[in-house]
C-alpha positions as CSV (number, residue, x, y, z in Angstrom):
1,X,235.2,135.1,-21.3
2,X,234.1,132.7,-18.7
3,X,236.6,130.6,-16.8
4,X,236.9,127.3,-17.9
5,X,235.1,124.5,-15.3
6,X,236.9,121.6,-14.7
7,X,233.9,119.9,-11.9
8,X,233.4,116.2,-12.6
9,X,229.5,117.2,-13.6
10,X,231.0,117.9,-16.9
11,X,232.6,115.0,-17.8
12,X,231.2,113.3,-20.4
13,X,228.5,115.4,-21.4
14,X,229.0,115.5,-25.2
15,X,229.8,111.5,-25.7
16,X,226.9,109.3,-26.7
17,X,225.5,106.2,-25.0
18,X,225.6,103.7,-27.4
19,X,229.1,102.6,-29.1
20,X,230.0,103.3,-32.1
21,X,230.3,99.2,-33.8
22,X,233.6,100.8,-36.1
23,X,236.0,103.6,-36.1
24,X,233.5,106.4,-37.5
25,X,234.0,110.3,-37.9
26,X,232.4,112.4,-35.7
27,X,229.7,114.3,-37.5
28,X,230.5,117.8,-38.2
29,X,228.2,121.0,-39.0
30,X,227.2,120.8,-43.0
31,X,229.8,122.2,-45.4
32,X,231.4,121.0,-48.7
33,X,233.6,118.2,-48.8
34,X,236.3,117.9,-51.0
35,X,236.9,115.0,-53.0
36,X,239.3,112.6,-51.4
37,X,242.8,111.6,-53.3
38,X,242.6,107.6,-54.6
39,X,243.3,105.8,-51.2
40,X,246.6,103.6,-51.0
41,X,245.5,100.3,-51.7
42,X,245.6,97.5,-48.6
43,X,248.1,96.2,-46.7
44,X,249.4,93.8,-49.2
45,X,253.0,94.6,-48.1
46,X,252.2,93.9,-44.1
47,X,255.2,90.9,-43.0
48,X,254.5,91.2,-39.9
49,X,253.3,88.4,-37.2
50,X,249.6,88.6,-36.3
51,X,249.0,91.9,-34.1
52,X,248.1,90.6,-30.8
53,X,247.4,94.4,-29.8
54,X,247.6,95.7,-26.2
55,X,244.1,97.1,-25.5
56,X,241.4,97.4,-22.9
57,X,238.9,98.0,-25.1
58,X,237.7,97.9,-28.7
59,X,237.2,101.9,-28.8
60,X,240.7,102.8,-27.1
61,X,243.0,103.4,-29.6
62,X,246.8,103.5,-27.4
63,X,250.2,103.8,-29.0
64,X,253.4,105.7,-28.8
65,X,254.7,109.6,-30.0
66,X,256.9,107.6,-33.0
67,X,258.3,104.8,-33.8
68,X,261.5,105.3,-34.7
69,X,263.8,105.1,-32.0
70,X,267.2,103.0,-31.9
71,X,267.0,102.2,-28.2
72,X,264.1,100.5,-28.2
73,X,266.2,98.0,-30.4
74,X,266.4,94.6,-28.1
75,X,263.8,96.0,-25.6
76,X,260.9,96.6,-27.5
77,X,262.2,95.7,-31.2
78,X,263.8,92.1,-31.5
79,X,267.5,92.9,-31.3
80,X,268.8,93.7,-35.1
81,X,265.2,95.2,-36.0
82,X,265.7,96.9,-39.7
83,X,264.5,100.3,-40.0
84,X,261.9,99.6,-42.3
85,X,260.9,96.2,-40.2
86,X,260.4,98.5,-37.0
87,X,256.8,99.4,-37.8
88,X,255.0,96.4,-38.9
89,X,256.5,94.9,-35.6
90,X,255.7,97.8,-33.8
91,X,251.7,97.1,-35.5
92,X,251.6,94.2,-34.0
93,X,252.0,95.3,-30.6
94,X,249.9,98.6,-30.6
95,X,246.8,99.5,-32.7
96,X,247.8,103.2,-33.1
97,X,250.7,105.4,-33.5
98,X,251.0,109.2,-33.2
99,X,253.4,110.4,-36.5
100,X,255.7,113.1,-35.2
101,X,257.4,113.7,-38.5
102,X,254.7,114.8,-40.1
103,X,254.9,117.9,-37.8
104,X,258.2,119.2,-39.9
105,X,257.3,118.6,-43.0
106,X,254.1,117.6,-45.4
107,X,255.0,113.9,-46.4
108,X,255.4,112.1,-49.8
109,X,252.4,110.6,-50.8
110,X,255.0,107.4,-51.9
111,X,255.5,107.4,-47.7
112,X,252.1,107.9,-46.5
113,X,251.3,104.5,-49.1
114,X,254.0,102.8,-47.3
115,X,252.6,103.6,-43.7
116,X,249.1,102.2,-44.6
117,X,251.0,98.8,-46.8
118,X,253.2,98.3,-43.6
119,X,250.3,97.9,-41.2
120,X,247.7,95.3,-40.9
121,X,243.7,96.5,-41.2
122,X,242.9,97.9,-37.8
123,X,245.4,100.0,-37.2
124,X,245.3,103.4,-36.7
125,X,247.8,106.5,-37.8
126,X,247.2,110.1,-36.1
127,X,248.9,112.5,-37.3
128,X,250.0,116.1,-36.3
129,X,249.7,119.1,-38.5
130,X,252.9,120.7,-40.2
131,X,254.2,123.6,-38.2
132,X,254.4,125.8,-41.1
133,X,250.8,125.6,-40.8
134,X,250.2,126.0,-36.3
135,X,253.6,127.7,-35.6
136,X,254.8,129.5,-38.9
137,X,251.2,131.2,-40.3
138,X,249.8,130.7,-37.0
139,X,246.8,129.3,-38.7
140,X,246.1,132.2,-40.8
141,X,245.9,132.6,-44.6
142,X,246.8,128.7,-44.9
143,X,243.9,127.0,-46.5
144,X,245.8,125.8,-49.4
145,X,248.6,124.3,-47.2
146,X,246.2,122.6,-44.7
147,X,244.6,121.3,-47.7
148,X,247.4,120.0,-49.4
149,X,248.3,118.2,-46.4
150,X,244.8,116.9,-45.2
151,X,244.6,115.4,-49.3
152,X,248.2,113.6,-49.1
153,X,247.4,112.2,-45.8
154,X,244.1,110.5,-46.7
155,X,246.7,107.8,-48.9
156,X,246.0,106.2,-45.5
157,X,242.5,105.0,-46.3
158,X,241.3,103.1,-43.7
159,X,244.4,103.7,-41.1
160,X,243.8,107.5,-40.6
161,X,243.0,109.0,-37.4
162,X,242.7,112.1,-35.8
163,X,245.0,115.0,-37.2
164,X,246.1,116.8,-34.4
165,X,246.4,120.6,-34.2
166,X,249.2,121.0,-32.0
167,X,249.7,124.9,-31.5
168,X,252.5,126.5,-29.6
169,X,252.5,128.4,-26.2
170,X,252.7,132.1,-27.5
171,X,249.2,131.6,-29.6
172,X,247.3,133.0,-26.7
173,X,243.4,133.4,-26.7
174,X,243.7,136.3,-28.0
175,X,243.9,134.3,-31.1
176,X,240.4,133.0,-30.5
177,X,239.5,134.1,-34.1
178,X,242.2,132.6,-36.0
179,X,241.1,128.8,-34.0
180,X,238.1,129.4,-34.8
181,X,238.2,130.3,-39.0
182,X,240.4,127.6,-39.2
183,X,238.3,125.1,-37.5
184,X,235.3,126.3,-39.5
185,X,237.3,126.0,-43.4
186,X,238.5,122.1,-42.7
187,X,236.9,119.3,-44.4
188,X,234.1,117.7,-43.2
189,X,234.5,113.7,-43.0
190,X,237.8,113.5,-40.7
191,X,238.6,113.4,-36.8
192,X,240.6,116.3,-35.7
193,X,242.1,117.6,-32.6
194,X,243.4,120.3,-31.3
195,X,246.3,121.1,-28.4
196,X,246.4,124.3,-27.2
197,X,249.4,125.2,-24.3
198,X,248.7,128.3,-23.0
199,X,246.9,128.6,-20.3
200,X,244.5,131.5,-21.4
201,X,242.7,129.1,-23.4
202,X,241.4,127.4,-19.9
203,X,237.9,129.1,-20.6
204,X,234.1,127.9,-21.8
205,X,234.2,129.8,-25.1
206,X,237.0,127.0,-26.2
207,X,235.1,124.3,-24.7
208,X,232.4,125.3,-26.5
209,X,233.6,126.2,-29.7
210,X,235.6,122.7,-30.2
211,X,231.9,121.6,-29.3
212,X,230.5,123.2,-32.3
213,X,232.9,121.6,-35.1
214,X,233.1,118.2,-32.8
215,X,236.5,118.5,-32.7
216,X,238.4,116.9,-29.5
217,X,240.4,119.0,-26.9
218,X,243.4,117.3,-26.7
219,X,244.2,115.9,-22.9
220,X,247.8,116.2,-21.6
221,X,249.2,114.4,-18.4
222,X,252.6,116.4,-17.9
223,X,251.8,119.3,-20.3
224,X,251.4,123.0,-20.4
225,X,248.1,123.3,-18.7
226,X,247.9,120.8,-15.5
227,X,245.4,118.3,-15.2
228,X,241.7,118.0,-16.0
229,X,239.2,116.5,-18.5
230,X,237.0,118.1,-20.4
231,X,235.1,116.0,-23.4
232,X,234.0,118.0,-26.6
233,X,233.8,115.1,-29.4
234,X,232.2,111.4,-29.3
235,X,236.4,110.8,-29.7
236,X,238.8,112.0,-26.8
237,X,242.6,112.7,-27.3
238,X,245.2,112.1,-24.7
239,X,248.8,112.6,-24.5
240,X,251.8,111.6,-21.7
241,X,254.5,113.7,-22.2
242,X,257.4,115.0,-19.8
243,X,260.0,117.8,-19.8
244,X,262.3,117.8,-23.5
245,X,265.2,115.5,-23.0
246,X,265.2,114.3,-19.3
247,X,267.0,110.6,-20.1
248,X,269.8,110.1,-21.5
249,X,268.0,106.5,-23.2
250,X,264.5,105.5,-23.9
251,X,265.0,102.0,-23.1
252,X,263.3,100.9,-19.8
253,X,261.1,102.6,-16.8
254,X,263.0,105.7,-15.0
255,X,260.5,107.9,-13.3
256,X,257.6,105.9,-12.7
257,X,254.1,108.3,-12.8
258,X,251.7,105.8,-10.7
259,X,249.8,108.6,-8.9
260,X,248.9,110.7,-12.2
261,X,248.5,107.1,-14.2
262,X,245.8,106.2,-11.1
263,X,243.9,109.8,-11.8
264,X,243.3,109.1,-15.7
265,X,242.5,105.9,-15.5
266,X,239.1,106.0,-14.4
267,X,237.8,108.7,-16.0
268,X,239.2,106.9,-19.6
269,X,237.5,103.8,-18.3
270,X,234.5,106.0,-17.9
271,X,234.3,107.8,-21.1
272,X,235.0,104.3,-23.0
273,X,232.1,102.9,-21.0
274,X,229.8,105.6,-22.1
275,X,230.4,105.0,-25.8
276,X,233.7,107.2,-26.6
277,X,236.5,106.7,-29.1
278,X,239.7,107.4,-27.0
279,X,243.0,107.8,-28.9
280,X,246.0,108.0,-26.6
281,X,250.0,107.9,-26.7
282,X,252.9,108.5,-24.4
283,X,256.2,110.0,-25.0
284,X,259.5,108.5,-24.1
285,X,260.0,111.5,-22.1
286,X,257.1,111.0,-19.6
287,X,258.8,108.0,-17.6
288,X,261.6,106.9,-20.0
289,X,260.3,104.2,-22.3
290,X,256.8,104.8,-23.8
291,X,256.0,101.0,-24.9
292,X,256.1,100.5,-21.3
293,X,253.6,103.7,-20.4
294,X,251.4,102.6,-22.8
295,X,250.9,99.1,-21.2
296,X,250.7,100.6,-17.8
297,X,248.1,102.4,-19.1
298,X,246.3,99.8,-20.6
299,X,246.4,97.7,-17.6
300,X,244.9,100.6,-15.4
301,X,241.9,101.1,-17.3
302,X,241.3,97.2,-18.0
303,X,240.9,97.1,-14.5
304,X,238.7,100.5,-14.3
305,X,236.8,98.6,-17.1
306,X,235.9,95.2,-15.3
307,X,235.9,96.4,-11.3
């Protein structure tokens, strides 16, 4: 295989050059679609106040990994915050949210509906794949599964996003084959991603085949395979994330990132300029208190956006 480029001629190469007027799918290779489950109905549940969302632009889609987290109560959540209040505030703040849960275990479609009623129109869930279906069968003989999950998930309607393909270090490129028979069996009509964290997979033949199915390589500041860009769908996925654990609480800045927050800015401003979707959310463990990434982010690229 050929080593994977990382030169700025690259960048960008697969987004168009108009933008897309709504979230839209990327448009993937013919095959057979199967038929969606009855979408949850809208938000008539939504209590929250009107979102006054923190983006730079109408295609960047910026959150947080979760939502759920008891010391943001009284630093992002207004002190007392009820469990099941914490997300329609939290939907007022951000337009998207990455689900971590959904990585342990297939939801209940009863929970999925009460994501989607709990959110205002707008808004924007992405998901990660179960591990029983990236870590346990390593992506092999689990159609049915990846099925199953892909049909209770679209009870979001209107608020799914990307479903992300997170895969662990040992699956090597030496499982080239199994990415690639997965990525050819999903259904057509949704936005996935993958994340791969080996550093084998830092070669053209992955570039290219995530190209093929116009599925987005997943972008990590702090992860597994240092720091580049590489577009392969009209929508670009980006993660912050740091070491497991490094602060004791996820309540204000710790370990500010200004240098690595200065290198993605611009080339997000870029992509988003050219016509991209961007989806992107930080973990409490890349500088201590991920609401407050997120808006650091957002700031950098408003700027990258009107200098």
């Amino acid at each position: 295989m050929t080593s994977f480029a990382t030169a700025e001629a690259l960048l960008f190469r697969s987004t168009p050059t108009t933008p897309p007027s709504t979230l839209q799918m990327p448009t993937r290779p013919s095959k057979p679609t199967p038929k969606g489950s009855r979408l949850a109905k809208s938000g008539e549940l939504f209590d929250g106040v009107k979102p006054e969302w923190d983006s730079a632009h109408d295609q960047f889609y910026l959150g947080t990994a979760g939502w759920s987290y008891d010391d943001w109560d009284g630093v992002f959540y207004p002190a007392g915050t009820s469990s099941k209040g914490r997300l329609p505030y939290y939907a007022s703040q951000f337009r998207s949210v990455e689900i971590d849960s959904t990585f342990y275990a297939i939801p209940s479609r009863t929970t999925v509906q009460s994501w989607h009623q709990r959110t205002p129109p707008g808004f924007v869930f992405a998901a990660k794949f179960p591990r029983q279906i990236t870590h346990e069968a390593r992506l092999v003989g689990c159609g049915t599964e990846a099925a199953t999950y892909i049909e209770v998930m679209t009870e979001l309607g209107d608020r799914l996003g990307p479903l992300l393909i997170q895969l662990p270090p040992s699956f090597t490129v030496d499982n080239f084959d199994d990415l690639a028979r997965f990525l050819e069996g999903l259904p057509d009509g949704f936005m996935y991603a993958v994340e791969v964290r080996h550093p084998s997979w830092l070669v053209d033949e992955y570039a290219d085949l995530l190209k093929r199915w116009r599925v987005a390589m997943t972008l990590t500041c702090g992860g597994h395979l240092g720091r580049f860009w590489r577009v392969t769908s009209r929508i670009a996925y980006m993660r912050w994330l740091g070491p497991h654990d490094p602060f004791e609480r996820y309540d204000r800045l710790q370990e500010p990132r200004d240098e690595a927050l200065d290198w993605w800015a611009p080339r997000m401003a870029h992509f988003l300029g050219r016509g991209g979707t961007l989806f992107g959310y930080a973990a409490n463990d890349y500088e201590g208190f991920a609401p407050q990434t997120a808006r650091r982010v957002s700031r950098r690229v408003a700027d990258c956006l009107t200098s």
